[in-house]
C-alpha positions in Angstrom: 20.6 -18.2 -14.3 17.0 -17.5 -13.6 15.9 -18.5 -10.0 12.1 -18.9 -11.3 9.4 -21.0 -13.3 7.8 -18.0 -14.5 6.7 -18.2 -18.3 6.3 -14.2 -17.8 9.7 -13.6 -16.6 11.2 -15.9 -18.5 9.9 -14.0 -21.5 10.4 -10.3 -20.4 14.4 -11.8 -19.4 14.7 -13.1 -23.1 13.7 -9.9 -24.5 16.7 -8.5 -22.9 18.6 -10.8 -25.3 20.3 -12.9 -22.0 21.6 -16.3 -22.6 19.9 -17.8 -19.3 18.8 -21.1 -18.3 15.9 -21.8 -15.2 16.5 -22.7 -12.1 13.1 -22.4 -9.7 14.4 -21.8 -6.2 12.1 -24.1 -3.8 11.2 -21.6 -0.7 8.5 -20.9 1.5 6.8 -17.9 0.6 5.0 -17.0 3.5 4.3 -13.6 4.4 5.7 -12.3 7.9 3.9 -10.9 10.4 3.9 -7.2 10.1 6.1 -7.4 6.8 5.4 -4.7 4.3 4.5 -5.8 0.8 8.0 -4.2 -0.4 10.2 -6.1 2.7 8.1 -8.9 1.5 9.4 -9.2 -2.3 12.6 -7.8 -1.5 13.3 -10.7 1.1 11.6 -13.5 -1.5 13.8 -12.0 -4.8 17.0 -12.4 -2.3 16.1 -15.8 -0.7 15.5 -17.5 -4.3 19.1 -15.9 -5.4 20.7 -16.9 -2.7 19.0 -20.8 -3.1 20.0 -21.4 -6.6 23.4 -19.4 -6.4 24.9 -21.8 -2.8 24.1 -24.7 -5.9 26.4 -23.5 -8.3 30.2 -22.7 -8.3 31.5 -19.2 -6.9 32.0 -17.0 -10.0 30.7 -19.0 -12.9 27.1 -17.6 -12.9 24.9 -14.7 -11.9 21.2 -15.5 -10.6 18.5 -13.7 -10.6 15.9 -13.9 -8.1 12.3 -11.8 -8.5 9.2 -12.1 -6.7 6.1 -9.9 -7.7 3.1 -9.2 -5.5 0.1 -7.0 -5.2 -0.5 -4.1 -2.1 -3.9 -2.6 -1.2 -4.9 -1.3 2.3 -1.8 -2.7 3.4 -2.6 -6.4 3.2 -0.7 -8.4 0.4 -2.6 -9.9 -2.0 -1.2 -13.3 -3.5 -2.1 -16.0 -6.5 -5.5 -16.6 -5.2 -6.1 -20.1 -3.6 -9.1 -21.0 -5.1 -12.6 -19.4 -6.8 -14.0 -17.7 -3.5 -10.5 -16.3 -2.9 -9.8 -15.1 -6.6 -13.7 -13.6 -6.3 -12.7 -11.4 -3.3 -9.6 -10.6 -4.7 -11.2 -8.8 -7.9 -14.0 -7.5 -6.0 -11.9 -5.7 -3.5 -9.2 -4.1 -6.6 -12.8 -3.3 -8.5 -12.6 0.8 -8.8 -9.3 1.5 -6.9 -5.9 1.9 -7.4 -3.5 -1.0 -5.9 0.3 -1.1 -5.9 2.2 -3.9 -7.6 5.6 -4.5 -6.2 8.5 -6.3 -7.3 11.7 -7.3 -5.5 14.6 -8.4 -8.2 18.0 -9.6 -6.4 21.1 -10.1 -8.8 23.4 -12.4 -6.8 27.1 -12.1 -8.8 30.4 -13.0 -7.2 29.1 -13.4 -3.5 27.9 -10.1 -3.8 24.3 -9.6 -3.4 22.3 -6.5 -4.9 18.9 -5.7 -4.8 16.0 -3.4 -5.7 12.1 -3.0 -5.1 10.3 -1.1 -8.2 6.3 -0.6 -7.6 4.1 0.4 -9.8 0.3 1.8 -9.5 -2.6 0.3 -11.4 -6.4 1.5 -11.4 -9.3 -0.5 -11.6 -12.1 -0.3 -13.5 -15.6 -1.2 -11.7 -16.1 -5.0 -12.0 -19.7 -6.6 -11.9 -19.8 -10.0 -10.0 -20.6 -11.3 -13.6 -17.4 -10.5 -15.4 -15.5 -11.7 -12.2 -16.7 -14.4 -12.6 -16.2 -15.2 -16.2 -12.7 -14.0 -16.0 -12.1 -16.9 -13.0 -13.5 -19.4 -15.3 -10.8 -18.6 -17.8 -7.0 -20.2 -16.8 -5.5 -16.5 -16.8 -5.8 -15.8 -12.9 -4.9 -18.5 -11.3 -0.8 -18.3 -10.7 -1.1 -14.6 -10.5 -0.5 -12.0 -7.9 -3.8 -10.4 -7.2 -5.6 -12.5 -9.3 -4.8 -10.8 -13.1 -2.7 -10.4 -15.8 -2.6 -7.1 -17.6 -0.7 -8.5 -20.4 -3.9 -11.0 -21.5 -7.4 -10.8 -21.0 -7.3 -8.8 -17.1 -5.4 -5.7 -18.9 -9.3 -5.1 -19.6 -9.6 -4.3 -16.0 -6.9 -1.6 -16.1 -7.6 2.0 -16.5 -4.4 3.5 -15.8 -0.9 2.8 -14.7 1.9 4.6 -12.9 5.5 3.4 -13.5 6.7 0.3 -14.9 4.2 -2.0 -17.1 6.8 -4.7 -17.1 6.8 -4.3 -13.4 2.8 -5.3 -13.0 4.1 -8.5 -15.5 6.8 -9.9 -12.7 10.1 -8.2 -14.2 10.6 -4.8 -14.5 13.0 -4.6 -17.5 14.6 -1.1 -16.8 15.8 -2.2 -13.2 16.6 -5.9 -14.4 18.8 -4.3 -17.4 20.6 -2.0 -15.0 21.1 -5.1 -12.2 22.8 -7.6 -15.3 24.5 -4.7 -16.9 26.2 -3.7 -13.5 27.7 -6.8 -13.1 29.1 -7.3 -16.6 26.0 -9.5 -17.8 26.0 -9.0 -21.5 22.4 -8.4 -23.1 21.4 -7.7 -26.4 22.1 -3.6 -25.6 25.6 -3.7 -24.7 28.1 -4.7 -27.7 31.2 -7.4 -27.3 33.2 -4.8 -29.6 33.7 -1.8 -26.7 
């Protein structure tokens, strides 16, 4: 069971070869005072795990909970809330390196396991103008930090440290390692062994 409404994740899971159905966990995903961006998705992958999984019988199905979002200067960077926020957003990643952080949280059995994979990105300089033209596309809008590198804001990208599935919402390595730990069968492990 997936624990999200993410097209992204549910994609990247899927290419796993995971029979999984969608669950989105309904949470507040506020940011605490003085939480880091990695306590942040760490504590947003568990809560959505835990949401779905007190729904469903003890045993009968593993959830997955995952929360992506975007670090620079310290400050978390969310979906942006509307064009003026989306404009600072790109403005201030324009030319510099920002970390993008997931949280995944496989919750199995009553037993709760969990891991935080970030990933560096570098931005090319932006103009105001191409900001702009990228809000006016539909691509931004429920994204962390205001882009997605796997459409038309992987333009923006001129290098990357670490997982590219990560800077997507589900960092595959990690995510295989969590379902195959807990006897999740993808399309990697063979029912003959």
């Amino acid at each position: 069971m997936l624990a999200s409404a993410s097209p992204r994740r549910r994609a990247l899971l899927a290419q796993l070869g995971v029979q999984f159905c969608c669950e989105p966990a309904d949470i507040d995903e506020s940011c605490l005072r003085s939480e880091s961006a990695a306590d942040y998705v760490r504590r947003l992958a568990e809560a959505k795990a835990t949401a779905i999984a007190t729904q469903l019988p003890l045993g009968k199905y593993a959830v997955l909970g995952a929360d992506t979002a975007v670090e620079i200067d310290g400050d978390i960077l969310g979906k942006p809330r509307n064009y003026s926020d989306g404009l600072a957003t790109l403005q201030r990643l324009s030319g510099r390196h920002h970390e993008v952080l997931s949280g995944i949280c496989l919750q199995s059995d009553g037993e709760l396991e969990t891991c935080v994979v970030s990933t560096t990105v570098h931005f090319v300089e932006l103009s105001r103008r191409v900001c702009s033209a990228y809000l006016a596309t539909d691509e931004p809008w429920d994204k962390a930090g205001a882009y997605a590198i796997q459409g038309l804001g992987g333009a923006f990208v001129s290098t990357i440290h670490g997982s590219y599935s990560n800077v997507v919402g589900l960092p595959l390595a990690e995510t295989w390692a969590l379902l195959v730990g807990h006897g999740v069968m993808t399309a990697l492990e063979s029912s003959d062994e």
